[in-house]
C-alpha positions as CSV (number, residue, x, y, z in Angstrom):
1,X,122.3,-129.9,25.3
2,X,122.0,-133.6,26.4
3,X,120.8,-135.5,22.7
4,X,117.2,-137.9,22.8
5,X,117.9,-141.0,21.0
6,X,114.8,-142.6,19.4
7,X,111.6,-141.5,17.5
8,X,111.3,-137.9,18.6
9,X,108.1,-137.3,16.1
10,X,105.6,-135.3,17.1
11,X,107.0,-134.6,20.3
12,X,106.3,-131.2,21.8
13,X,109.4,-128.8,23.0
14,X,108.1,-129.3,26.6
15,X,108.1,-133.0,26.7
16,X,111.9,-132.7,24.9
17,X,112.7,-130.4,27.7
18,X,111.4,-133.0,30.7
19,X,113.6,-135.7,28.8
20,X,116.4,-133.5,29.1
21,X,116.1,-133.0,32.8
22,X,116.4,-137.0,32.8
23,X,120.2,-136.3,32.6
24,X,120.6,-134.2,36.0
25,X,118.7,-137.2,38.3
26,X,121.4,-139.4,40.1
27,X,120.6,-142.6,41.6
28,X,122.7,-143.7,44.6
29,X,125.1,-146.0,43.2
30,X,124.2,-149.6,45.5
31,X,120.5,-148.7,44.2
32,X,119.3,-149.8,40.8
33,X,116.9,-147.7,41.0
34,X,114.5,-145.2,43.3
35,X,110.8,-144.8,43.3
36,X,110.9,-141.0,42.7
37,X,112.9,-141.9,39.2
38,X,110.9,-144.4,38.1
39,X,107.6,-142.6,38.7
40,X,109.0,-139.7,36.7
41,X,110.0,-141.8,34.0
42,X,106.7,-143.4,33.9
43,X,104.9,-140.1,34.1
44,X,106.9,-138.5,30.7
45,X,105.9,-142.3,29.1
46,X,102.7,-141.0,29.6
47,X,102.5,-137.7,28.2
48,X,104.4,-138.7,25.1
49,X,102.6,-142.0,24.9
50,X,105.6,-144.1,23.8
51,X,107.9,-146.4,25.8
52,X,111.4,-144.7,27.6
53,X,114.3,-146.0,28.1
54,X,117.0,-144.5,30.1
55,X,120.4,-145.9,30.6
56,X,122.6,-145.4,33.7
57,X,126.0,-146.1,34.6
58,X,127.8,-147.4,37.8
59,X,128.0,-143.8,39.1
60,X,124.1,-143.3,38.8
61,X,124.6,-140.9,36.1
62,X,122.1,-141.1,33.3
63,X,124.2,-141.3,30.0
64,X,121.7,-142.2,28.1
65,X,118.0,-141.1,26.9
66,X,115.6,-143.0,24.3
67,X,112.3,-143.0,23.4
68,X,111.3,-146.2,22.2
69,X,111.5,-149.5,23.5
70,X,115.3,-151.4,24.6
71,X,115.6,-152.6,21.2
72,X,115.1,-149.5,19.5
73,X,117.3,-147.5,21.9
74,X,120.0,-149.6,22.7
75,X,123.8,-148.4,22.6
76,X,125.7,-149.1,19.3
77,X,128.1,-151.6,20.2
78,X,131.2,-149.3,19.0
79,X,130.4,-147.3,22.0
80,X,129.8,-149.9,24.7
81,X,132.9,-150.2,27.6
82,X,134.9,-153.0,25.5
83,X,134.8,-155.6,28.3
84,X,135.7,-159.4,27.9
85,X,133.3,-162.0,28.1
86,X,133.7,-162.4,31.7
87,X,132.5,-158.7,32.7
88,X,129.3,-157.0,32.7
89,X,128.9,-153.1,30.4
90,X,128.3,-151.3,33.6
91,X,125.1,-150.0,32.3
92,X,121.4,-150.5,33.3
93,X,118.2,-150.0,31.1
94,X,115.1,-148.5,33.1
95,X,112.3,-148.8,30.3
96,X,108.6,-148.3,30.5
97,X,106.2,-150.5,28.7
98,X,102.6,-149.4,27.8
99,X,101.4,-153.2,28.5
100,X,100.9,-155.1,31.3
101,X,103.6,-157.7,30.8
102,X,107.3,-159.2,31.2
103,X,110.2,-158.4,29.2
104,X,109.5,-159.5,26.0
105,X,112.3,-161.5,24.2
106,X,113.4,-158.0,21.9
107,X,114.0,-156.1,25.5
108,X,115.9,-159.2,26.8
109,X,117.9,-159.8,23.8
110,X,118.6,-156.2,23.5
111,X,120.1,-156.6,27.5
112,X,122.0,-159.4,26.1
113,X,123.8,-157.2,23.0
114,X,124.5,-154.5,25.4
115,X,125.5,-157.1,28.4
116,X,124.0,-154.8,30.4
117,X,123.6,-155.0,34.4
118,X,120.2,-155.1,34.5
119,X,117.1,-154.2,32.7
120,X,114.3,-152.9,34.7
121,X,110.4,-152.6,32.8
122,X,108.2,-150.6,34.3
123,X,104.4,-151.2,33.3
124,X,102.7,-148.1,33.3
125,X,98.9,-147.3,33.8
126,X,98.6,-144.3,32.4
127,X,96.6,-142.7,35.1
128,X,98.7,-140.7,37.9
129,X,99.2,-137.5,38.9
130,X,102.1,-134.9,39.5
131,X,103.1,-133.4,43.2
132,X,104.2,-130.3,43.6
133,X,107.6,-129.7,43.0
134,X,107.7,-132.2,40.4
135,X,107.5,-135.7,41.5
136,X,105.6,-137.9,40.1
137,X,103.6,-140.8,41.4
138,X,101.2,-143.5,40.9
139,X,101.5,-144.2,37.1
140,X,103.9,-147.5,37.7
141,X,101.7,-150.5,38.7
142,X,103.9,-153.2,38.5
143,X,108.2,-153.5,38.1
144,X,110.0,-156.5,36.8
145,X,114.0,-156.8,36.6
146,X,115.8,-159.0,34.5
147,X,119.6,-159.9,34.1
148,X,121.9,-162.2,32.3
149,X,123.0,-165.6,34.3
150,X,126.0,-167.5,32.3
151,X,125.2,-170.0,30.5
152,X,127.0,-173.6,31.7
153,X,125.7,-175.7,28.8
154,X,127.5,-173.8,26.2
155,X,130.7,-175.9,24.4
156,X,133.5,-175.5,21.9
157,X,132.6,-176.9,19.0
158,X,135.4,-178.2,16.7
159,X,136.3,-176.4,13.3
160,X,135.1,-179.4,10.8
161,X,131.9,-180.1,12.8
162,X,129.9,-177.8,10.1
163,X,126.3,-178.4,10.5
164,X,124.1,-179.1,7.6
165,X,122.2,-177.2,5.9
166,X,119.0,-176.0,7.7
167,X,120.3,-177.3,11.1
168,X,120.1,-174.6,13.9
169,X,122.9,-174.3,16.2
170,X,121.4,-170.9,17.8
171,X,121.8,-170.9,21.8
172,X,119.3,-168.8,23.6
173,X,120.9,-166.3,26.0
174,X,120.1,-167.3,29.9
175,X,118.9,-164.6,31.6
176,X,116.5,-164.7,34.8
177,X,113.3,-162.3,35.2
178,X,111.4,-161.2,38.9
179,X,108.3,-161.8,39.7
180,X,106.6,-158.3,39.1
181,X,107.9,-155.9,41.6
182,X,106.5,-153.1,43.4
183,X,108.4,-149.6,43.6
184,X,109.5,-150.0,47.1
185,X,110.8,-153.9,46.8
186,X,112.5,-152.6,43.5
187,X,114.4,-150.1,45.4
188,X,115.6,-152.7,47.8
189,X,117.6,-154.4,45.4
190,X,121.3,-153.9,45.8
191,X,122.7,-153.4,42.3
192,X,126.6,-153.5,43.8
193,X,125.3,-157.1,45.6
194,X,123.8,-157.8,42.3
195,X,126.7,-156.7,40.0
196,X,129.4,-158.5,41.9
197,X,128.0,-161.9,42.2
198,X,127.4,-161.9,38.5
199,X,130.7,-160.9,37.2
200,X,131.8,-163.7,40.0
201,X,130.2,-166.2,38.5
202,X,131.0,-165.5,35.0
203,X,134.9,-165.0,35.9
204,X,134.1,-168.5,36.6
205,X,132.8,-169.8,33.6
206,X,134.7,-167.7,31.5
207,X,138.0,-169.7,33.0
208,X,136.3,-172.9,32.5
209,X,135.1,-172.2,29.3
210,X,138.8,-170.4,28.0
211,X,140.1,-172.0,24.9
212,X,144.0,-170.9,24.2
213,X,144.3,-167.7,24.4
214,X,146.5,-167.4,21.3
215,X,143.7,-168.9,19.1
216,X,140.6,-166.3,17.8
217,X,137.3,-167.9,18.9
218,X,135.3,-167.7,15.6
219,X,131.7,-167.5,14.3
220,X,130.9,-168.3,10.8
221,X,128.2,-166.7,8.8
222,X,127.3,-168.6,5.9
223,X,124.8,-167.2,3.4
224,X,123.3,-169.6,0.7
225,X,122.0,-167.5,-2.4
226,X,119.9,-169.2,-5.0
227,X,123.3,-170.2,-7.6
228,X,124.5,-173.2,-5.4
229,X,123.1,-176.2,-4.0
230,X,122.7,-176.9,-0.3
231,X,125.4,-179.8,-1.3
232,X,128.0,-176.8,-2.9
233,X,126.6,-174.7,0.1
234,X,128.2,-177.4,2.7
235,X,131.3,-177.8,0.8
236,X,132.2,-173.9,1.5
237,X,131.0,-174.0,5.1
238,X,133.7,-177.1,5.3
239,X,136.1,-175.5,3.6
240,X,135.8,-172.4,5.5
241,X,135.9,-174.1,8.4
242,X,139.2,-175.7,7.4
243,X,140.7,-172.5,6.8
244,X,140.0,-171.1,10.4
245,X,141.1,-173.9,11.8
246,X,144.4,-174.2,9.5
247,X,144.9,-170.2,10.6
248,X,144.9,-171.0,14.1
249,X,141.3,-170.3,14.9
250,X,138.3,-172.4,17.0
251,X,135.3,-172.4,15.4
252,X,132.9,-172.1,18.2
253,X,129.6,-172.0,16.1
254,X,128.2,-171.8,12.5
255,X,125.1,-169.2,11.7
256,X,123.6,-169.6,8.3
257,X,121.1,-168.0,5.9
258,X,119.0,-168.7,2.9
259,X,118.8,-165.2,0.7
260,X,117.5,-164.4,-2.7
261,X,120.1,-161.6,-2.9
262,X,123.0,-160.5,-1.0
263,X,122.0,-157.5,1.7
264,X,124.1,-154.6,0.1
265,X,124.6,-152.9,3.3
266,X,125.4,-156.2,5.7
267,X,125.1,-159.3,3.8
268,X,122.6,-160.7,5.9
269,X,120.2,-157.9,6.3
270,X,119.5,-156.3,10.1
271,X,117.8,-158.9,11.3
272,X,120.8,-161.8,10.8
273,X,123.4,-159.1,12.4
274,X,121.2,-158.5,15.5
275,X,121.6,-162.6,15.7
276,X,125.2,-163.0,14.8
277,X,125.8,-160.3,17.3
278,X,124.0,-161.7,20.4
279,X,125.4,-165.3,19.5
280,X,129.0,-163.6,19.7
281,X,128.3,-162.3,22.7
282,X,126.8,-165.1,24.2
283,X,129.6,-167.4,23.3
284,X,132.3,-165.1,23.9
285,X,133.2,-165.2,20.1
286,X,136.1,-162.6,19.3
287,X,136.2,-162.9,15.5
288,X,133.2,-163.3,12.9
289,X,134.4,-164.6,9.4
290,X,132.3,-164.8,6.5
291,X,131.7,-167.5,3.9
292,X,132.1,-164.9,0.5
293,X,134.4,-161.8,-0.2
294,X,132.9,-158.4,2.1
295,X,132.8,-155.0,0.3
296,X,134.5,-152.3,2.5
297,X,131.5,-150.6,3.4
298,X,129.6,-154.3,4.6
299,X,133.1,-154.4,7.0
300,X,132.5,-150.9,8.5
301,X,128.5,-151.6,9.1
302,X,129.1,-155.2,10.1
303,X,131.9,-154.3,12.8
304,X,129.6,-151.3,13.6
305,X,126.9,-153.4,14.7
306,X,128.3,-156.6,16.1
307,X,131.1,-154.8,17.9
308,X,133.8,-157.4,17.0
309,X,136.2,-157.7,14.2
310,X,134.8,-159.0,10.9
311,X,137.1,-160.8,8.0
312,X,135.8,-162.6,5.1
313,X,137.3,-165.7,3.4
314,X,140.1,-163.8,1.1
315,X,141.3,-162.3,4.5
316,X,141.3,-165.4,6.2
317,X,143.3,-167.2,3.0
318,X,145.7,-164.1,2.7
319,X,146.3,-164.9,7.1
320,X,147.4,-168.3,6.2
321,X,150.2,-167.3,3.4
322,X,151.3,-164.6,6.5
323,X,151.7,-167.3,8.3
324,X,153.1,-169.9,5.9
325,X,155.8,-168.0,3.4
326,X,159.1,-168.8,4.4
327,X,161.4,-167.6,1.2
328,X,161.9,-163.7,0.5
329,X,159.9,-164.6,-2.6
330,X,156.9,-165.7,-0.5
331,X,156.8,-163.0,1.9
332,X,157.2,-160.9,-0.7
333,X,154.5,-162.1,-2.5
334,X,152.4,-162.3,0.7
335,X,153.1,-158.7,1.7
336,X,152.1,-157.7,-2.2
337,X,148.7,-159.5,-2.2
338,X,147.5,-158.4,1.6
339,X,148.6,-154.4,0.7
340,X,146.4,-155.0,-2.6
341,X,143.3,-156.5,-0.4
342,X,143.8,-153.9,2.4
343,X,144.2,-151.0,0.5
344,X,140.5,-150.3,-0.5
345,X,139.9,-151.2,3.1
346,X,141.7,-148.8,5.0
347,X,139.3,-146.0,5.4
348,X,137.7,-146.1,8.8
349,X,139.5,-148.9,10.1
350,X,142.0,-146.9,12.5
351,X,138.8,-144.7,13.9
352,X,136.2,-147.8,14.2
353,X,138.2,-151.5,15.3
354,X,142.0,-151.8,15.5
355,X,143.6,-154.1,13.6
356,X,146.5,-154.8,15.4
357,X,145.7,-156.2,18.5
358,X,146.5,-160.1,16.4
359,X,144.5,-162.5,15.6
360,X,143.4,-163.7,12.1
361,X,143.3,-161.1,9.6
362,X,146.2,-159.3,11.6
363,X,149.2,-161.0,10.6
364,X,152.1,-160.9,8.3
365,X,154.7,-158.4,6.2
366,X,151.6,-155.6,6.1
367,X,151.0,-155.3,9.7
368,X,152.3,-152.9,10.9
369,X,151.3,-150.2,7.8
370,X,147.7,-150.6,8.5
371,X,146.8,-147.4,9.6
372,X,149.4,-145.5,7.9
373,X,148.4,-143.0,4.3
374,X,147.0,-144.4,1.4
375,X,149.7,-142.9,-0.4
376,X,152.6,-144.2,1.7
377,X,150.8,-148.0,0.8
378,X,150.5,-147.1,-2.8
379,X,154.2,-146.4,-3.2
380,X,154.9,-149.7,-1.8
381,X,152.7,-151.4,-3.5
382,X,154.7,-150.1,-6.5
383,X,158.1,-151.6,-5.1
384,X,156.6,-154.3,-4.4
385,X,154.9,-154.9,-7.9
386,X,158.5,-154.1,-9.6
387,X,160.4,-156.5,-6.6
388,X,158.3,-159.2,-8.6
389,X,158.6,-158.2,-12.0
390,X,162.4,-158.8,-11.3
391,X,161.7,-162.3,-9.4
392,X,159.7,-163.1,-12.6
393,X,162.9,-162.5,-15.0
394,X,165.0,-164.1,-12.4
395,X,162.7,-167.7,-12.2
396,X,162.6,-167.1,-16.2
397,X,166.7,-167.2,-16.4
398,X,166.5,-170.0,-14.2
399,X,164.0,-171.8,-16.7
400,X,165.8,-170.8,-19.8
401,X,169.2,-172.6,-18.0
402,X,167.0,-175.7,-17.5
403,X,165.8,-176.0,-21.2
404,X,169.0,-174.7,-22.7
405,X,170.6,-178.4,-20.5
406,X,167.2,-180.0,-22.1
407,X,166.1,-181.1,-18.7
408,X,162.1,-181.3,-19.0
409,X,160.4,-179.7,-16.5
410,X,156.7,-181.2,-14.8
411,X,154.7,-179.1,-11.7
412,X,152.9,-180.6,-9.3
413,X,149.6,-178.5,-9.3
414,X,146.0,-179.2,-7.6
415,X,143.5,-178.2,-5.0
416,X,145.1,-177.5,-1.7
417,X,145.7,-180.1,0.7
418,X,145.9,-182.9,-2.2
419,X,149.0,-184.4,-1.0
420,X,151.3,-182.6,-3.8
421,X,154.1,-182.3,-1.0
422,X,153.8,-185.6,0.1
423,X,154.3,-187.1,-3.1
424,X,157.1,-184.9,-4.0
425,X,158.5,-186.4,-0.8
426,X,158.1,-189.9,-1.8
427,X,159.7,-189.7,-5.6
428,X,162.3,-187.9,-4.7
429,X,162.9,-187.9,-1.5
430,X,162.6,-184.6,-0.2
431,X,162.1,-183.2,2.9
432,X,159.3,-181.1,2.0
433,X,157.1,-180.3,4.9
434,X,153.5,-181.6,5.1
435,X,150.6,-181.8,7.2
436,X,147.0,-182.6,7.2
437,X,146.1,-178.9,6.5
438,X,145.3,-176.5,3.7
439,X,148.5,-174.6,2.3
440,X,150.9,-176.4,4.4
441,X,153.4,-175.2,1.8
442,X,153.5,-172.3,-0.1
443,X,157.1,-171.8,-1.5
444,X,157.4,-174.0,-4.7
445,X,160.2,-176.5,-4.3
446,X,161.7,-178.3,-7.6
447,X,163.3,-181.8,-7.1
448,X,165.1,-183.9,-9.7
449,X,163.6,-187.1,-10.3
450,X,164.9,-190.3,-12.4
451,X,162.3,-191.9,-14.7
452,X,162.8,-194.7,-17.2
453,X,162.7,-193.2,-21.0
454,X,161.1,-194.9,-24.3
455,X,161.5,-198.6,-25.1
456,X,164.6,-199.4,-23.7
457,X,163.9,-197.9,-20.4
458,X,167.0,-196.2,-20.0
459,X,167.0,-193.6,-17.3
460,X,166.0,-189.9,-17.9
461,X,166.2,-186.8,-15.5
462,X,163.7,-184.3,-15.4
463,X,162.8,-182.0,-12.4
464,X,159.5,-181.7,-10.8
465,X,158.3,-178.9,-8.9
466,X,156.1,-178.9,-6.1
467,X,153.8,-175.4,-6.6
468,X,151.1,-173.6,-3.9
469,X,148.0,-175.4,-3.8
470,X,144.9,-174.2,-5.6
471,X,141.4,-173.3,-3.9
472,X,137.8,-172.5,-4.6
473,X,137.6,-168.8,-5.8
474,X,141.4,-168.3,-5.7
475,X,141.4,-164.7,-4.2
476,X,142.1,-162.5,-7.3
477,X,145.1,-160.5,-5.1
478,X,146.6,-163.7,-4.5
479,X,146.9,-164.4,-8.3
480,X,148.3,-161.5,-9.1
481,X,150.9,-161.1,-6.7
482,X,151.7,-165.2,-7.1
483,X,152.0,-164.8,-11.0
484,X,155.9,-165.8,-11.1
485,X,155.3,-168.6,-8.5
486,X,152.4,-169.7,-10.6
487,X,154.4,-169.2,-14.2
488,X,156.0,-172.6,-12.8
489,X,152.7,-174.0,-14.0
490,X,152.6,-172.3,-17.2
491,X,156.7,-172.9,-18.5
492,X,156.4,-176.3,-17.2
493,X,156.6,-179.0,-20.0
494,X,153.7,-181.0,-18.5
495,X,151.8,-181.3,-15.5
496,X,150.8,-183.5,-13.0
497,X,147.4,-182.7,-12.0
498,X,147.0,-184.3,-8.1
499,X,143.5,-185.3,-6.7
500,X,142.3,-185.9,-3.5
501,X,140.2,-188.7,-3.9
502,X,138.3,-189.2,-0.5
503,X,137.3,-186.0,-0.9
504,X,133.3,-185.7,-0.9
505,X,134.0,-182.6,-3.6
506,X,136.8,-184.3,-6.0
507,X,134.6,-183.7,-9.0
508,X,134.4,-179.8,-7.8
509,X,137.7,-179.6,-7.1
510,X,138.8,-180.6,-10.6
511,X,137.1,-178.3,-11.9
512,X,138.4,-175.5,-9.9
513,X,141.8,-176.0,-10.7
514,X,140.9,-176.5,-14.5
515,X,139.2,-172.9,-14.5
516,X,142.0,-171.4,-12.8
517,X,144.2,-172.7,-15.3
518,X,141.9,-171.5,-17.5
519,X,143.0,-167.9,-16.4
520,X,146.3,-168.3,-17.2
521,X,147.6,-166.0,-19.8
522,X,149.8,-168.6,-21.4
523,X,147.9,-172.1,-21.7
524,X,149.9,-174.9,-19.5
525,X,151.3,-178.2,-21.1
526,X,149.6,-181.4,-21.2
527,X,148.0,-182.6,-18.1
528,X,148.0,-186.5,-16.4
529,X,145.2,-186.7,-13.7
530,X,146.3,-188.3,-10.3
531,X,143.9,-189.8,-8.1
532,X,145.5,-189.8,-4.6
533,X,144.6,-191.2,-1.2
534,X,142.8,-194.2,-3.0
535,X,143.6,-196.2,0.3
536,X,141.0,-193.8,2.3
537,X,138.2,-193.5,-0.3
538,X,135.1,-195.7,-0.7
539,X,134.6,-198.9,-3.7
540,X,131.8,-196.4,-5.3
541,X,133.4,-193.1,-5.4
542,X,136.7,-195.3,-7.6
543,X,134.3,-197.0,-9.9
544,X,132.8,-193.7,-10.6
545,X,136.4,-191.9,-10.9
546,X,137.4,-194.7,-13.3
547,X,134.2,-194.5,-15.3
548,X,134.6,-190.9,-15.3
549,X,138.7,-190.7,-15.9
550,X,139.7,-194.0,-17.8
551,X,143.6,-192.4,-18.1
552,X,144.1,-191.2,-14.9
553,X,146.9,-192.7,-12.1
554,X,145.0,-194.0,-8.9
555,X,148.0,-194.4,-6.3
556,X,148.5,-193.6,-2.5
557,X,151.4,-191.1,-1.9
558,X,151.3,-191.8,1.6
559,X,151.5,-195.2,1.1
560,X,153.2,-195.9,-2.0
561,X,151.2,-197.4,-3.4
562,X,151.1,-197.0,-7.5
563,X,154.5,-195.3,-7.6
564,X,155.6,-197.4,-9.9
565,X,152.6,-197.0,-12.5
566,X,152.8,-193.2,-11.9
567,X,156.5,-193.2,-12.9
568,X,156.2,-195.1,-16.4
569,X,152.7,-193.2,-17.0
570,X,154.8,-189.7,-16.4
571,X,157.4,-190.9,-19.1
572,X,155.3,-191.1,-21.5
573,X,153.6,-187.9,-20.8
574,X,157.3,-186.5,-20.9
575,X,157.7,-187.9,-24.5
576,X,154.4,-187.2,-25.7
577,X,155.2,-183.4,-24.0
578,X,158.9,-183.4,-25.9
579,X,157.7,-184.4,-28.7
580,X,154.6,-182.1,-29.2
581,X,156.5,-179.2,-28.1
């Protein structure tokens, strides 16, 4: 039996039946419609007194029946053709309306979600009558079709161009509507004309508009609940926005909301997906990433409804180690934490969205064991947790060779993209590799470095290691599976704490790395605050860090400048270290 999508309350077996019979008309397929169709339609709208919808493919083969209006009926994204941005569903909507007017903007936007060929709304009078054998006539008074036209003003927007707080970035689909129709002048329009010159033009724009075609096209969704400030607010959409871009992502477009709560289903709540899912359609987006941590079941519903893979912020972080570890102990580590993340995560994902087609969220040690048992990725979780056990004894030998030659030991920690790398590179000079990005490096390196030594300034050794950079919210998988890179921190002697200055969130990013160091389970040494990149920030911002920090180092690792200072400062935080210990 063919199914009735839709509110079906209080419909009588008879009127079920005539919906039924929907599914054996066939329209010829250069025609979007015929008169005979749409005046049956119109005269079942009647009878049930509610709008229908029914949907019909190239072939002129109803698939589809609703009652209710476009929005209510429309197709699930999930099982929509899954064209590209240049191609239309190959679907029409012919919907009745029990009110004299256009499309409204829910019929139009739910043409927009669907991509569909064309909507056509017929406005019904509710008066007609039936012929015999069936046909049905005079209950249409007036037609009106409607379909998408691309949209030339849209533009890439560039990852850190973030808009504030309250500013709308929201396009409007373009779509174009008739003039209202009669049956006969409706039947002369030739859908395969109509089809073709569409998908023509937005081949057209679609090549124009193509960004690389190795790089995701990304939405964010930001959602601002009543613990932060708008200013903590912008600060994560930045940061997010950093992250995309550092995982090899365009940001095409940020979407933001104001809740007292968190949605449990969707985060947003229905109304929010409906617009994240017709601005990803509209721009062509290919990835929607989330500003905060996405249960399982908010994943499924999300992807379910906007069609399009979803990742949230630990996903996108975890992407970025895929991409950076170079050592076996990194990818190790890498491969540890993503298994951890994805193993909660792996129900439904092989029947609803692939995850392997690449792309952010797609990438690194775990990629290809997806979609295989939960069992099979708990047992290698297992090696994988007693693989870094034994790195953890291994770094610890390595440790206890260092203090047993009394060589004292400082790390280089701080919030990512400080500059820790840089000035690693520029007291000892290393060749450690840096960039203007966020986790350029991941694999701690350890450099010897000469420093003068108590009065007489004779020359000491000690070595100074250069550790993964901290962030907001460190995912909790990431700490876990990083504990022997991270007990660098903790065995060190002392530590060098590294701030980026021009930085409009210093003072949060302080204390970020102070409560993650907090976690620790053995408290770290002694701590010297760095102020770096003093040569880009403003006169008010370093009278408020010296006001604020009266023993900190201001210098410029980039430019060398304070090198000098920070040398005799980290002797005596050596001593005072040694001495204490």
């Amino acid at each position: 039996m063919e199914t009735i999508f839709g509110n079906l309350q209080g419909l009588k077996s008879s009127q079920l039946k005539q919906l039924q019979r929907l599914y054996h008309q066939r329209i010829p397929g250069d025609r979007i419609t015929t008169p005979d169709f749409s005046q049956r339609l119109a005269a079942i709208s009647t009878e049930v007194n509610q709008p229908v919808c029914a949907y019909i493919n190239r072939r002129g083969q109803v698939i589809r029946v609703g009652v209710g209006t476009p929005r209510q009926t429309q197709i699930p994204p999930m099982e929509l053709p899954r064209y590209g941005a240049e191609r239309l569903s190959g679907i029409r909507c012919i919907a009745t309306h029990l009110k004299p007017e256009p499309p409204n903007e829910a019929a139009l936007t739910a043409m927009a979600l669907q991509r569909l060929d064309a909507l056509v709304v017929l406005n019904i009078t509710g008066t007609g009558f039936t012929r015999r054998g069936g046909g049905a006539t005079g209950y249409v008074k007036e037609a009106y079709l409607a379909h998408l036209t691309p949209q030339e003003s849209r533009t890439l927007i560039t990852s850190p161009a973030v808009p504030k707080v309250g500013e709308s970035q929201i396009q409007s689909p373009s779509w174009n509507i008739s003039p209202p129709l009669d049956l006969d002048d409706l039947a002369d329009q030739d859908l395969v004309d109509l089809v073709e010159n569409l998908e023509a033009e937005f081949q057209r724009e679609f090549i124009a508009q193509e960004v690389d075609a190795d790089h995701d096209r990304v939405l964010i969704v930001g959602v601002m609940t009543s613990e932060m400030t708008p200013l903590q607010f912008q600060d994560n959409l930045l940061e997010l926005a950093r992250l995309v871009d550092t995982a090899g992502g365009d940001v095409l477009q940020t979407i933001q909301q104001k809740r007292s709560r968190i949605h449990p289903q969707t985060v947003v709540g229905e109304g929010k997906v409906q617009e994240i899912a017709l601005t990803a359609q509209t721009l062509g987006v290919n990835l929607v990433v989330f500003d905060r941590d996405l249960s399982p079941s908010q994943v499924r519903n999300l992807e379910m409804q906007i069609g399009i893979r979803v990742v949230d912020r630990t996903e996108v972080i975890l992407d970025i180690f895929a991409q950076r570890a170079q050592s076996r102990a990194g990818k190790l580590q890498v491969e540890l934490a993503q298994l951890e993340y994805m193993q909660p995560r792996l129900a439904g994902r092989g029947r609803t969205m692939s995850r392997l087609g690449g792309g952010i969220g797609t990438r690194g040690p775990g990629e290809t064991k997806l979609e295989t048992e939960r069992r099979a990725i708990g047992q290698r979780i297992s090696r994988l947790q007693k693989e870094v056990t034994q790195l953890q004894a291994h770094r610890s030998r390595l440790r206890q060779r260092r203090q047993h030659r009394e060589v004292p030991s400082v790390a280089l920690v701080g919030y990512t993209n400080a500059g820790k790398s840089t000035l690693l590179n520029a007291l000892t000079n290393a060749e450690v590799y840096t960039a203007d990005q966020l986790f350029a490096t991941l694999d701690p390196t350890t450099r010897r470095l000469v420093i003068p030594y108590g009065e007489t300034n004779e020359h000491q050794e000690i070595l100074i290691t250069d550790t993964v950079g901290f962030i907001h919210e460190l995912p909790a998988s990431l700490m876990d599976a990083f504990r022997a890179t991270l007990e660098e921190v903790t065995e060190a002697d002392a530590l060098l704490h590294l701030v980026d200055l021009s930085h409009p969130a210093w003072l949060r990013h302080i204390r970020s790395v102070r409560e993650i160091l907090a976690q620790m389970p053995i408290t770290p040494g002694p701590a010297l605050v760095i102020f770096n990149k003093i040569d880009e920030a403003d006169s008010e911002t370093l009278a408020l860090a010296r006001e604020e920090f009266p023993l900190a180092v201001f210098i410029s690792a980039s430019q060398r400048l304070g090198l000098e200072t920070l040398r005799q400062r980290l002797a005596q935080l050596i001593e005072y270290a040694v001495d204490c210990g």
